[in-house]
PDB file of N, CA, C and O in Angstrom:
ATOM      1  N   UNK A   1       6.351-124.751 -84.527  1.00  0.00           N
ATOM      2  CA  UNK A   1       6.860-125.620 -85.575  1.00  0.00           C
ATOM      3  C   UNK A   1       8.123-124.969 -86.150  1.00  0.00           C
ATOM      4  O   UNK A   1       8.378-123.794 -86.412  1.00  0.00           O
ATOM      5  N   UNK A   2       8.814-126.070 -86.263  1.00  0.00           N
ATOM      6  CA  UNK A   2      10.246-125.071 -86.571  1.00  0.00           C
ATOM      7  C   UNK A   2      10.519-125.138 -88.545  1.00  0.00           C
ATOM      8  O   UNK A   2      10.273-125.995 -89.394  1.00  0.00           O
ATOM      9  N   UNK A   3      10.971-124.121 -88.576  1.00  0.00           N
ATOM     10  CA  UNK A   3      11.838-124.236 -90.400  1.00  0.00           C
ATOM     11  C   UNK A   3      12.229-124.905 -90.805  1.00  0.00           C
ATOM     12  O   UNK A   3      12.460-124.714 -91.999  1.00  0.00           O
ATOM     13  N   UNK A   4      12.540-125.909 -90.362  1.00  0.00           N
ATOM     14  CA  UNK A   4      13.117-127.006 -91.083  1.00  0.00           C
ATOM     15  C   UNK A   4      12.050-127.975 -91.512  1.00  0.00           C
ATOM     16  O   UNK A   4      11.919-128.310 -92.689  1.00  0.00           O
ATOM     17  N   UNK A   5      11.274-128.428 -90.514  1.00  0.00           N
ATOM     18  CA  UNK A   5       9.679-128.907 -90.368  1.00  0.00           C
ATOM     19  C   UNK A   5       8.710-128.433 -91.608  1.00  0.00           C
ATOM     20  O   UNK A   5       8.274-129.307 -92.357  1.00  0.00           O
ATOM     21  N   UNK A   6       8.430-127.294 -91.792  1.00  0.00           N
ATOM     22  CA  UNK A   6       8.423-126.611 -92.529  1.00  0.00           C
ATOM     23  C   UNK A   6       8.700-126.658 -94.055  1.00  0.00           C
ATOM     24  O   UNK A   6       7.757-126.649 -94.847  1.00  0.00           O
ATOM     25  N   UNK A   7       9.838-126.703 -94.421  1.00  0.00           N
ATOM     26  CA  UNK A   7      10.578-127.101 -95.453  1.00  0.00           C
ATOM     27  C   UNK A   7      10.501-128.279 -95.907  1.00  0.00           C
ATOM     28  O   UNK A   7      10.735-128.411 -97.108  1.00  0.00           O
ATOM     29  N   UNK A   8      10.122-129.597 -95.034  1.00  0.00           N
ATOM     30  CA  UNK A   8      10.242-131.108 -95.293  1.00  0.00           C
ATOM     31  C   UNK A   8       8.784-131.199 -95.916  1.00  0.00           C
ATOM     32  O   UNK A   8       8.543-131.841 -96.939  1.00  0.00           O
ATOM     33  N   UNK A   9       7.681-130.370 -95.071  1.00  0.00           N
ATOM     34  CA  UNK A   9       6.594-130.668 -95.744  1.00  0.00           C
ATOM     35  C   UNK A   9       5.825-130.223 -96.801  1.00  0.00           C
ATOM     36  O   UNK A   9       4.787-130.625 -97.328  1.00  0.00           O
ATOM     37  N   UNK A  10       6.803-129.026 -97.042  1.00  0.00           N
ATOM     38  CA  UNK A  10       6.264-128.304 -98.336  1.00  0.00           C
ATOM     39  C   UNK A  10       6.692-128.745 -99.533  1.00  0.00           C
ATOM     40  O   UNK A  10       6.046-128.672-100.578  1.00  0.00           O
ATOM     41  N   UNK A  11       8.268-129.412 -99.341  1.00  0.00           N
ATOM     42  CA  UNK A  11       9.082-130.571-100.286  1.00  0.00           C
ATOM     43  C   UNK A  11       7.628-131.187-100.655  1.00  0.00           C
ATOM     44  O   UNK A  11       6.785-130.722-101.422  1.00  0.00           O
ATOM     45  N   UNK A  12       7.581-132.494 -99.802  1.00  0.00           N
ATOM     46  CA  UNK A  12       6.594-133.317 -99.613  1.00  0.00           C
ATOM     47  C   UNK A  12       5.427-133.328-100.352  1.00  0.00           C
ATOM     48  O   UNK A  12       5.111-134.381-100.906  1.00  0.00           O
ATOM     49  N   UNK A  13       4.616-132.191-100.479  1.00  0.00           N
ATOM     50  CA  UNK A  13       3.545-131.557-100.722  1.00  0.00           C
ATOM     51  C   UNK A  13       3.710-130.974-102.088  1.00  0.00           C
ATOM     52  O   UNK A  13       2.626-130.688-102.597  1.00  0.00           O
ATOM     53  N   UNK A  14       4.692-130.732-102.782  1.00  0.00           N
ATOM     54  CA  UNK A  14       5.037-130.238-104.586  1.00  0.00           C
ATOM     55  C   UNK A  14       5.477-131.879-105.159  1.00  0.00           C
ATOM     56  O   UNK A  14       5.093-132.365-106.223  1.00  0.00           O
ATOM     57  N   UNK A  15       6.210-132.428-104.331  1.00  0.00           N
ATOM     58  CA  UNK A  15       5.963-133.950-104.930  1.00  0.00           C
ATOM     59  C   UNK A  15       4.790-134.077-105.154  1.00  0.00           C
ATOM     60  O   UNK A  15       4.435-133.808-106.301  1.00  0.00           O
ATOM     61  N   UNK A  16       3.942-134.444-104.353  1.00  0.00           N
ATOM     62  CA  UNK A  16       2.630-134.634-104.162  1.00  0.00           C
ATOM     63  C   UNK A  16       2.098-133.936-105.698  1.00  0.00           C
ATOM     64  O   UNK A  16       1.837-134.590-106.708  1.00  0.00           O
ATOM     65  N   UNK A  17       2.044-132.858-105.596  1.00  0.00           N
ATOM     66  CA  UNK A  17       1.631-131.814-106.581  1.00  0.00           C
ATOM     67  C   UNK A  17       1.866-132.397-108.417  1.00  0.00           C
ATOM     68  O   UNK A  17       1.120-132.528-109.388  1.00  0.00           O
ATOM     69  N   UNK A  18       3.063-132.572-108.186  1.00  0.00           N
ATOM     70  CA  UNK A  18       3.609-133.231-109.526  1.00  0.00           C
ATOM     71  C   UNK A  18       3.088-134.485-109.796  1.00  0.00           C
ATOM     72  O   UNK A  18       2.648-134.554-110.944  1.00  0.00           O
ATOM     73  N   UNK A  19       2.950-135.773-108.972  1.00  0.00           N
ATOM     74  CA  UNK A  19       2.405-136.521-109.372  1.00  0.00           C
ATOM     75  C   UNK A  19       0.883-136.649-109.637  1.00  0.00           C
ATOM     76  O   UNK A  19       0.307-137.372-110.449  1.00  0.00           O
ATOM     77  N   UNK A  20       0.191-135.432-108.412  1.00  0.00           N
ATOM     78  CA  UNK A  20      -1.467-135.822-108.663  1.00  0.00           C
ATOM     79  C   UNK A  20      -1.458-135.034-109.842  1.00  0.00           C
ATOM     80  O   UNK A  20      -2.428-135.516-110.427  1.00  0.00           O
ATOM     81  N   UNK A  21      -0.942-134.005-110.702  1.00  0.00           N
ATOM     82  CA  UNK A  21      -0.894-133.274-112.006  1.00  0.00           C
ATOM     83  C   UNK A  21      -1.047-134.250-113.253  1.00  0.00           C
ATOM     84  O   UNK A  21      -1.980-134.440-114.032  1.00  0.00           O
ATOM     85  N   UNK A  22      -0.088-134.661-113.171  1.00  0.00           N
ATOM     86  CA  UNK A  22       0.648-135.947-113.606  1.00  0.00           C
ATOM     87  C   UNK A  22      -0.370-137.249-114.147  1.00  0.00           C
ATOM     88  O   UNK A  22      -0.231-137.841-115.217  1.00  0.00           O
ATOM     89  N   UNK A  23      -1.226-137.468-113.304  1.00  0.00           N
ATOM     90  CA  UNK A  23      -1.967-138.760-113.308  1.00  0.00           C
ATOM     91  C   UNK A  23      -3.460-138.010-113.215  1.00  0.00           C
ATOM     92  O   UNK A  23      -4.286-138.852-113.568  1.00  0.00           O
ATOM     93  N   UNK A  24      -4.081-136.837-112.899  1.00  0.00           N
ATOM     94  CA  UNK A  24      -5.491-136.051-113.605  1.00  0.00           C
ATOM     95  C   UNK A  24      -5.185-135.861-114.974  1.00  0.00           C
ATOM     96  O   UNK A  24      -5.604-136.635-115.834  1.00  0.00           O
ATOM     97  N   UNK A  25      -4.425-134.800-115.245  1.00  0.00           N
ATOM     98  CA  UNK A  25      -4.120-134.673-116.970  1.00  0.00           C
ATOM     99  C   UNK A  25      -3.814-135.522-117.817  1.00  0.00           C
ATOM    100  O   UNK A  25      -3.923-135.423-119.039  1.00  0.00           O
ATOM    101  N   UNK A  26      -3.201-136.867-116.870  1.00  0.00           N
ATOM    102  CA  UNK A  26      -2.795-137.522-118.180  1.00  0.00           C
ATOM    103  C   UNK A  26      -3.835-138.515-118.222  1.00  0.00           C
ATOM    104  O   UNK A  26      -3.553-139.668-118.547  1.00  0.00           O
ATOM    105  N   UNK A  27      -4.942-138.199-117.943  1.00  0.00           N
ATOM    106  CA  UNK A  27      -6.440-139.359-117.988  1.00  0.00           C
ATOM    107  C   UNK A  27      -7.075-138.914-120.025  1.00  0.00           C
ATOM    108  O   UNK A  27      -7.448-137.815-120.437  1.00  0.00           O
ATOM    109  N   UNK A  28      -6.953-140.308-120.869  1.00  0.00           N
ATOM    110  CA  UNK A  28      -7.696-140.520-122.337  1.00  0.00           C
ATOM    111  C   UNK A  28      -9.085-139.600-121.873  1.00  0.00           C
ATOM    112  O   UNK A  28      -9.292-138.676-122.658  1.00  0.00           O
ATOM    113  N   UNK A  29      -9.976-139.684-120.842  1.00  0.00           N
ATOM    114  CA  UNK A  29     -11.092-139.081-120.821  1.00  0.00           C
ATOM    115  C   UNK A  29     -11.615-139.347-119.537  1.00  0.00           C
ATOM    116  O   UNK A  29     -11.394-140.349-118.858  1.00  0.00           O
ATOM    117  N   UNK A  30     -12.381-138.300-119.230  1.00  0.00           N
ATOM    118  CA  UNK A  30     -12.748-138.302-117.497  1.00  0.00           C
ATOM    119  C   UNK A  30     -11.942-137.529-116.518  1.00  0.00           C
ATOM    120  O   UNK A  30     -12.301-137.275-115.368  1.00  0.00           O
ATOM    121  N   UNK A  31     -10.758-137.157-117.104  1.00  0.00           N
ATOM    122  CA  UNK A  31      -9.823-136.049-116.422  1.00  0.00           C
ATOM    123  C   UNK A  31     -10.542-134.935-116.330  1.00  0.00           C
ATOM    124  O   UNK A  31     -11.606-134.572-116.831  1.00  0.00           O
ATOM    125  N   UNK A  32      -9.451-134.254-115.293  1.00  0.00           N
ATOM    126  CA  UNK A  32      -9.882-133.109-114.448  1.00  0.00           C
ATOM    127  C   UNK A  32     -10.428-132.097-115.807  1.00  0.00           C
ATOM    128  O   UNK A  32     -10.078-132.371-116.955  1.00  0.00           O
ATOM    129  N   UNK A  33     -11.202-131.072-115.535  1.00  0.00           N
ATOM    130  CA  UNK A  33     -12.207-130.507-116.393  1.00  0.00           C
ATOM    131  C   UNK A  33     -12.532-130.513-117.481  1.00  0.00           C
ATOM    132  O   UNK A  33     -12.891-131.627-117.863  1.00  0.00           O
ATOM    133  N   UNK A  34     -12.590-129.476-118.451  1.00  0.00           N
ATOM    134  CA  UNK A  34     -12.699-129.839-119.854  1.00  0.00           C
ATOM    135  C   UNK A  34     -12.284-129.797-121.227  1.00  0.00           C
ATOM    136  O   UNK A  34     -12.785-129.790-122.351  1.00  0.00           O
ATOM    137  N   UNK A  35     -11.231-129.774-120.705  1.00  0.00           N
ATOM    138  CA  UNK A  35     -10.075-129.488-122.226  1.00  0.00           C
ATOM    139  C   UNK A  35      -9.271-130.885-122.185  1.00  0.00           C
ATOM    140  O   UNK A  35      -9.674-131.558-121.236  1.00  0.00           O
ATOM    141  N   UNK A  36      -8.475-131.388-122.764  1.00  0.00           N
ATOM    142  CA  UNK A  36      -7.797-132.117-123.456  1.00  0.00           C
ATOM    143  C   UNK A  36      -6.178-131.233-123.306  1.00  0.00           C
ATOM    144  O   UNK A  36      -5.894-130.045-123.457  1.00  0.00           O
ATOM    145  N   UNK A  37      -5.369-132.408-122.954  1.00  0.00           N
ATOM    146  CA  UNK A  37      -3.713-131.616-122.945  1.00  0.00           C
ATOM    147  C   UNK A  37      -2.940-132.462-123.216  1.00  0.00           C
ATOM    148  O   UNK A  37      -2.768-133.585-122.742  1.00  0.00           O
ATOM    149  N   UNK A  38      -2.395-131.856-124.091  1.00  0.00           N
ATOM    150  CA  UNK A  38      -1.621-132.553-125.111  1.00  0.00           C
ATOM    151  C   UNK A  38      -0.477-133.568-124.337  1.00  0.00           C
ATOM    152  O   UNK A  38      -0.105-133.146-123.243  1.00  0.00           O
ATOM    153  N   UNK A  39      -0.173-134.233-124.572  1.00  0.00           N
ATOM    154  CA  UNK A  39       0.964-135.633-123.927  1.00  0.00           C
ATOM    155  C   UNK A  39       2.325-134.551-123.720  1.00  0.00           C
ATOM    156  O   UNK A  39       2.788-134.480-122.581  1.00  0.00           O
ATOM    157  N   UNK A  40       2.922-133.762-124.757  1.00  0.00           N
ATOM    158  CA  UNK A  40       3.692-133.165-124.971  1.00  0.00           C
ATOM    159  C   UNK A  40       4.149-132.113-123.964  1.00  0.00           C
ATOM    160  O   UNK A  40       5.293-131.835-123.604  1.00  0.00           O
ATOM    161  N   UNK A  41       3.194-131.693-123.668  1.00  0.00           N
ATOM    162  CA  UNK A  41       2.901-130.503-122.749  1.00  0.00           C
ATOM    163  C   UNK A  41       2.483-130.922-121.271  1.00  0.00           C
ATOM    164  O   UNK A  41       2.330-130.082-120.385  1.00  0.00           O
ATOM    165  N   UNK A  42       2.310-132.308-121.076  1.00  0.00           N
ATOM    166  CA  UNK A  42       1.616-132.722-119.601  1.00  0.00           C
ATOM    167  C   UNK A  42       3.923-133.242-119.526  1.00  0.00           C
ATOM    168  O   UNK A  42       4.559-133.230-118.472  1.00  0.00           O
ATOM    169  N   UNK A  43       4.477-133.559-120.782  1.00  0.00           N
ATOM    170  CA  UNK A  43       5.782-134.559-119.906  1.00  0.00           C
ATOM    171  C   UNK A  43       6.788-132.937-120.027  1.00  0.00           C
ATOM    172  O   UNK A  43       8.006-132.999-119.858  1.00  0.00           O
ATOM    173  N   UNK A  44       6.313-132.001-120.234  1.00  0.00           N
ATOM    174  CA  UNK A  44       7.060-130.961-120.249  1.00  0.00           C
ATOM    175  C   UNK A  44       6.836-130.238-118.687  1.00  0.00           C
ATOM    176  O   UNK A  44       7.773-129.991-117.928  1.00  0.00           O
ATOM    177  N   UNK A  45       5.560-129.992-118.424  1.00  0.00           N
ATOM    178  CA  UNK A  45       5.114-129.730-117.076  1.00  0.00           C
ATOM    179  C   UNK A  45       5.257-130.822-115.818  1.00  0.00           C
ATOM    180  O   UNK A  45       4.931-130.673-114.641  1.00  0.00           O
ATOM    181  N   UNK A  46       5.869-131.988-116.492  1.00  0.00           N
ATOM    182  CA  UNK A  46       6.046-132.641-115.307  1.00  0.00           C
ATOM    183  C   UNK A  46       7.800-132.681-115.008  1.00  0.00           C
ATOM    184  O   UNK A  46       8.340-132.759-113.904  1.00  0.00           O
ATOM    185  N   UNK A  47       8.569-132.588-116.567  1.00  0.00           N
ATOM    186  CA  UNK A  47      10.059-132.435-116.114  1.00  0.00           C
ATOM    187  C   UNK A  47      10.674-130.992-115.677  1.00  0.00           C
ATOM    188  O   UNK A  47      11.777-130.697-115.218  1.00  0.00           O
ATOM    189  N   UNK A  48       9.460-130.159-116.018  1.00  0.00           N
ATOM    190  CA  UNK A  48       9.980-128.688-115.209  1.00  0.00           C
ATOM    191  C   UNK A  48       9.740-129.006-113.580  1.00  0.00           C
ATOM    192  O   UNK A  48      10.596-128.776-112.726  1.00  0.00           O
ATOM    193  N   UNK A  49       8.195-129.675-113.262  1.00  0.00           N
ATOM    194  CA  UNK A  49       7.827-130.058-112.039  1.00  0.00           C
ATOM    195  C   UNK A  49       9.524-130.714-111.386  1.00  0.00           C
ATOM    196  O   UNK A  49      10.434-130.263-110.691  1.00  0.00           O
ATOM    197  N   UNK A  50       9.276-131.755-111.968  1.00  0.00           N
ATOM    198  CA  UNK A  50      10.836-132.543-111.154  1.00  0.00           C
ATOM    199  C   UNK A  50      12.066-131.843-111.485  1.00  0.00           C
ATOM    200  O   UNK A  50      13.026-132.602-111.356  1.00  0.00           O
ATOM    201  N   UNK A  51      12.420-130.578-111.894  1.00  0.00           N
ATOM    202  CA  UNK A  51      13.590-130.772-112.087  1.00  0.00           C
ATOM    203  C   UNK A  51      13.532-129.410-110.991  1.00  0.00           C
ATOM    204  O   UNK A  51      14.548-129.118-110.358  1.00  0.00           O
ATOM    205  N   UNK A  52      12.283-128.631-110.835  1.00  0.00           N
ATOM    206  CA  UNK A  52      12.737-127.709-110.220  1.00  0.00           C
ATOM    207  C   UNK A  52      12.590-128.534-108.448  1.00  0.00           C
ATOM    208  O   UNK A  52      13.315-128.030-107.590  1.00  0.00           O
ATOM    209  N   UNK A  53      11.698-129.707-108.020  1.00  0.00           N
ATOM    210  CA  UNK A  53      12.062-129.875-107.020  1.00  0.00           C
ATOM    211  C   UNK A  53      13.200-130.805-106.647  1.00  0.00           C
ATOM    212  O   UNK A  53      13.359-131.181-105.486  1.00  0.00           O
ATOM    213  N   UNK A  54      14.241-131.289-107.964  1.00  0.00           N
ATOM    214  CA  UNK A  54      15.734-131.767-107.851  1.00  0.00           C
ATOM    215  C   UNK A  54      16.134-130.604-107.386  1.00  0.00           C
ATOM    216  O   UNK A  54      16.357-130.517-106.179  1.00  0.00           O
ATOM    217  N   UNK A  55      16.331-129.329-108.339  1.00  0.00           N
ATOM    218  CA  UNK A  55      17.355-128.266-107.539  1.00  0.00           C
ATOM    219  C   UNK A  55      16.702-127.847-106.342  1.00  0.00           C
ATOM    220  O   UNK A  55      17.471-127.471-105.457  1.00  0.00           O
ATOM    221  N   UNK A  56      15.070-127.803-105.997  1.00  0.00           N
ATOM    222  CA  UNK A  56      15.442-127.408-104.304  1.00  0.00           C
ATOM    223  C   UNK A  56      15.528-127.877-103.286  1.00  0.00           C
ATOM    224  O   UNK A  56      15.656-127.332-102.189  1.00  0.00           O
ATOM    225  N   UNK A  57      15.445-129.301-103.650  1.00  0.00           N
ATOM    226  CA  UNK A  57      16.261-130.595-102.120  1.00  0.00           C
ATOM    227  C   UNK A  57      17.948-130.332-102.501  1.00  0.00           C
ATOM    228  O   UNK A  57      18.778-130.528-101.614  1.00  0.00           O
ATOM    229  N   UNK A  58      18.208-130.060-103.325  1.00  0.00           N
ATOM    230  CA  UNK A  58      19.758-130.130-103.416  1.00  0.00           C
ATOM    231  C   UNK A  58      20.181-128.670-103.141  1.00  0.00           C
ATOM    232  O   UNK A  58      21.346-128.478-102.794  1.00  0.00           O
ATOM    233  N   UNK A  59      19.472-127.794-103.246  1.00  0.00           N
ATOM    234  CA  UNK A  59      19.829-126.801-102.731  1.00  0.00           C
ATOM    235  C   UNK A  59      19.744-126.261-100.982  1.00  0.00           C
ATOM    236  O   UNK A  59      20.243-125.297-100.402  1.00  0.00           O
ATOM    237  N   UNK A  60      18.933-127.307-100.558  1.00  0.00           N
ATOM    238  CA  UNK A  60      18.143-127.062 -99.132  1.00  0.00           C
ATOM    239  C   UNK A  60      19.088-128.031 -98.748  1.00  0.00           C
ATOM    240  O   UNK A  60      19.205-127.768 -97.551  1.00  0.00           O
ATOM    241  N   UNK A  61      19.899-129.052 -98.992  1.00  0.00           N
ATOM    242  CA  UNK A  61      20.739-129.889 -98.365  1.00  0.00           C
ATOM    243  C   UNK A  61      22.139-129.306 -98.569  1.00  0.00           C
ATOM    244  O   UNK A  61      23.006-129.695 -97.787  1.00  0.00           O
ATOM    245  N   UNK A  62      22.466-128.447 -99.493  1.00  0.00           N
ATOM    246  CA  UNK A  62      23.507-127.541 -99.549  1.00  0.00           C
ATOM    247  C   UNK A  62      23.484-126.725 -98.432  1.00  0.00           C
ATOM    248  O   UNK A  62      24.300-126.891 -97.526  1.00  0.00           O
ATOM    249  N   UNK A  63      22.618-125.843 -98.397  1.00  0.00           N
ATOM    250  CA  UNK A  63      22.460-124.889 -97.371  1.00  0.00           C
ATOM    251  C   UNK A  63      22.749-125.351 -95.660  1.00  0.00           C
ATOM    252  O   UNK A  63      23.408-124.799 -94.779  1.00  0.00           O
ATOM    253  N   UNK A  64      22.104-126.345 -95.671  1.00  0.00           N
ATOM    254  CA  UNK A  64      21.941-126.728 -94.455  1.00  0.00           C
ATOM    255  C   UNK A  64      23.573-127.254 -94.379  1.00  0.00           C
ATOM    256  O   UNK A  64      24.461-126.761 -93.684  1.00  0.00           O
ATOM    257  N   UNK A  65      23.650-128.085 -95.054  1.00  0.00           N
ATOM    258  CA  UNK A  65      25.527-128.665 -94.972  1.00  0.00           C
ATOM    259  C   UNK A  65      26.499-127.540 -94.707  1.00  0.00           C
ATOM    260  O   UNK A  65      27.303-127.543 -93.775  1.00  0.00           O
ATOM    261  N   UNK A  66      26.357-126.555 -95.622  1.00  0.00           N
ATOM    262  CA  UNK A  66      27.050-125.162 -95.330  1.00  0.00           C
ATOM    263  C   UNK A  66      27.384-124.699 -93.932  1.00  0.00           C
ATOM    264  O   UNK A  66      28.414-124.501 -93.287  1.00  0.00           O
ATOM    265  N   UNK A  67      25.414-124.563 -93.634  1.00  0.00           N
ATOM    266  CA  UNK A  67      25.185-124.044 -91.820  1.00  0.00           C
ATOM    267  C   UNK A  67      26.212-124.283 -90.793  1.00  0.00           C
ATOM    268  O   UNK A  67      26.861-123.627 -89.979  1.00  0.00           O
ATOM    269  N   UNK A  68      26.018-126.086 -91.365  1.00  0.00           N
ATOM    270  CA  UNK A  68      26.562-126.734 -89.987  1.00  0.00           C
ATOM    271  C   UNK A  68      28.046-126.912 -90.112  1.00  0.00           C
ATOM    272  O   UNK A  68      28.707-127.109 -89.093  1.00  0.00           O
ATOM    273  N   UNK A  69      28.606-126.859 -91.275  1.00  0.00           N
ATOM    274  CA  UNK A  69      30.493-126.264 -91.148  1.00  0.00           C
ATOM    275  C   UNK A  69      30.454-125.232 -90.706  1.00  0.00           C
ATOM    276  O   UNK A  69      31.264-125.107 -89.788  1.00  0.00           O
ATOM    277  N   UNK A  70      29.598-123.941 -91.011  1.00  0.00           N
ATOM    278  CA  UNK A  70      30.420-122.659 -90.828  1.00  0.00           C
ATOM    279  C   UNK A  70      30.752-122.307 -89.962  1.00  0.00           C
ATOM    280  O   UNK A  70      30.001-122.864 -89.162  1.00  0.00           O
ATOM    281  N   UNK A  71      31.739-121.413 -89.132  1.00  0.00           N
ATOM    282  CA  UNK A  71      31.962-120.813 -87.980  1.00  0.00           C
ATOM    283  C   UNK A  71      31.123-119.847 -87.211  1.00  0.00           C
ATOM    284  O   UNK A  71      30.277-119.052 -87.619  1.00  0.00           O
ATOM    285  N   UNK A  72      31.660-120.163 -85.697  1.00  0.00           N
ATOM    286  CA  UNK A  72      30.208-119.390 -85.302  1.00  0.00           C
ATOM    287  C   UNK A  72      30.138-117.719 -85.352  1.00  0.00           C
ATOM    288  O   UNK A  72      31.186-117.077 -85.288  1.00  0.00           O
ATOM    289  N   UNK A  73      28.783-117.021 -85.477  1.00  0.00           N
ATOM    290  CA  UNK A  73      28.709-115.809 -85.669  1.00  0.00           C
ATOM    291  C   UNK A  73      29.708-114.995 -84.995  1.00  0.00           C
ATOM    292  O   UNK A  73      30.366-115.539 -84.109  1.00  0.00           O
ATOM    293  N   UNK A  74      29.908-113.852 -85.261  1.00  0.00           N
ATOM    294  CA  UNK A  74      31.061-113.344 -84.658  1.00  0.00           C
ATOM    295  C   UNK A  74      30.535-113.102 -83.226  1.00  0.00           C
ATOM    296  O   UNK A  74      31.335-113.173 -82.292  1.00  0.00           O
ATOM    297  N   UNK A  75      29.087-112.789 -82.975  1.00  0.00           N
ATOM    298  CA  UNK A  75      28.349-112.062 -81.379  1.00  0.00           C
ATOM    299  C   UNK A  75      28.907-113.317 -80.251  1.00  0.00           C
ATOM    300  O   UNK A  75      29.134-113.123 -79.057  1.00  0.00           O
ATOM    301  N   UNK A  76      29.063-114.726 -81.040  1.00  0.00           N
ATOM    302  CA  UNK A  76      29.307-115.288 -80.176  1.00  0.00           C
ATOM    303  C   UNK A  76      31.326-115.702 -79.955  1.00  0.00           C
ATOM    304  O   UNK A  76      31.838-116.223 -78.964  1.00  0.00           O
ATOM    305  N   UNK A  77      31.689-115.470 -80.605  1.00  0.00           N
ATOM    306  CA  UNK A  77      32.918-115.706 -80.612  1.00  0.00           C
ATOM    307  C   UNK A  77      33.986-114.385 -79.727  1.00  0.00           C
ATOM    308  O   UNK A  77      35.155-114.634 -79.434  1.00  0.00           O
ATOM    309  N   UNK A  78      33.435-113.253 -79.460  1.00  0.00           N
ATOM    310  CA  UNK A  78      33.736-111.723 -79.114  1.00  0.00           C
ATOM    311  C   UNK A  78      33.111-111.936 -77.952  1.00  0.00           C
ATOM    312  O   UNK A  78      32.317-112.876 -77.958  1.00  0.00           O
ATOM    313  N   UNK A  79      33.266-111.202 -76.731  1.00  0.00           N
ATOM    314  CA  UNK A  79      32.684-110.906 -75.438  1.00  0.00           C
ATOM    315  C   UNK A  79      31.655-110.140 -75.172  1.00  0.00           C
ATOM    316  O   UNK A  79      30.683-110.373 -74.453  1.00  0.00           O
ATOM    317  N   UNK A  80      32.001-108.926 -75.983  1.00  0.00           N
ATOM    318  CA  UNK A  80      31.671-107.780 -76.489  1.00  0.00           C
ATOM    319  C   UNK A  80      30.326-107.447 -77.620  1.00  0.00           C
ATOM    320  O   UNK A  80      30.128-106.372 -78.187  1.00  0.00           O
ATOM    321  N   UNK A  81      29.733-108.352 -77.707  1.00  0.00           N
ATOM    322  CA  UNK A  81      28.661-108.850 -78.481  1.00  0.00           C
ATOM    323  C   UNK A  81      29.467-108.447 -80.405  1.00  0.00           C
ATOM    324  O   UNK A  81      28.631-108.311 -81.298  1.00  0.00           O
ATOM    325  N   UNK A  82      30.585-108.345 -80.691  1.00  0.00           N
ATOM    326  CA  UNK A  82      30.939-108.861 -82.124  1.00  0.00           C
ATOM    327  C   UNK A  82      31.796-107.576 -82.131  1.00  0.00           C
ATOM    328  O   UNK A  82      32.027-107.112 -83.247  1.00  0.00           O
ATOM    329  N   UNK A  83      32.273-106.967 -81.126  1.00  0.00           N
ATOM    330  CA  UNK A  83      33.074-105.834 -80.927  1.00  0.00           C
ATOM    331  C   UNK A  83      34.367-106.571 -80.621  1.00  0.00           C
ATOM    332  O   UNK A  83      34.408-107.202 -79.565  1.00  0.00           O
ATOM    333  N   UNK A  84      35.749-106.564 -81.662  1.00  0.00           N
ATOM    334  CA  UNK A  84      37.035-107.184 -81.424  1.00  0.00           C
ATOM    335  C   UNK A  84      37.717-106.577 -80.019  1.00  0.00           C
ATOM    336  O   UNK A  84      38.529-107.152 -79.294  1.00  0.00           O
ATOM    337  N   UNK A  85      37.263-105.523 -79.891  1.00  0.00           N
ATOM    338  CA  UNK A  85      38.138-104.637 -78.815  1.00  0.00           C
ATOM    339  C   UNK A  85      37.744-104.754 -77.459  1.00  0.00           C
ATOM    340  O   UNK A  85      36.546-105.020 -77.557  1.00  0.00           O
ATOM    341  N   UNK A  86      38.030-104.716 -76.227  1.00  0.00           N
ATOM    342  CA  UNK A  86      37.337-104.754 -75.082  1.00  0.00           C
ATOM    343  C   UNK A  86      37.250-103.455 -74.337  1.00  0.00           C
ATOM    344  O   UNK A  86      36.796-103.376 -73.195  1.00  0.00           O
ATOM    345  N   UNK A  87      37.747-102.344 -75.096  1.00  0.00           N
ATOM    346  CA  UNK A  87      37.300-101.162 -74.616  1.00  0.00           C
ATOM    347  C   UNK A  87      35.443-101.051 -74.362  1.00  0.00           C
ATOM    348  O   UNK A  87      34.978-100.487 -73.372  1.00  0.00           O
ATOM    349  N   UNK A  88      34.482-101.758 -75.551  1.00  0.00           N
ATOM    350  CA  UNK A  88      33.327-100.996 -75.371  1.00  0.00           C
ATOM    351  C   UNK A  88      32.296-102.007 -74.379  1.00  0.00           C
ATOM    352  O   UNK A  88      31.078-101.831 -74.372  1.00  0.00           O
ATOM    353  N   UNK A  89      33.027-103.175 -73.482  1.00  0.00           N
ATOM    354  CA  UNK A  89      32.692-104.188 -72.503  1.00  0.00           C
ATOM    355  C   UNK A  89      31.972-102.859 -71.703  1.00  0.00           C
ATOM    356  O   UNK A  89      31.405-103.023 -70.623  1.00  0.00           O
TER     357      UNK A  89
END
């Protein structure tokens, strides 16, 4: 399975996370165990939830955009495996 694969489903899976949070805690009664949480504190834990998985699709689509401009490694651009000179061929 490759890294990228990887990455899509773990995205996937903290969505997931945020909304099933989201909709147990925020149950009047019958929610997940036995305390009570405050409204205040369930829309605070849910805009940290979304905001930290805004910055890491936008950061994981940065990265990747980056990848695929950049130039290629030097091992491949050199003969010499990233050695400018052709003395050490």
């Amino acid at each position: 399975m490759s890294t990228q694969v990887i990455v899509y489903i773990l995205t996937v899976l903290a969505a997931v996370v945020i909304v099933l949070t989201r909709l147990r805690l925020g149950k009047d009664h019958g929610g997940a165990g036995r305390f009570q949480v405050g409204r205040r504190l369930l829309d605070v834990h849910t805009t940290a939830g979304v905001g930290a998985l805004v910055v890491w699709v936008l950061s994981s689509s940065r990265t990747r955009a980056l990848r695929w401009a950049a130039p290629p490694p030097a091992s491949s651009r050199w003969p010499c495996g990233g050695s400018s000179s052709w003395q050490g061929c």
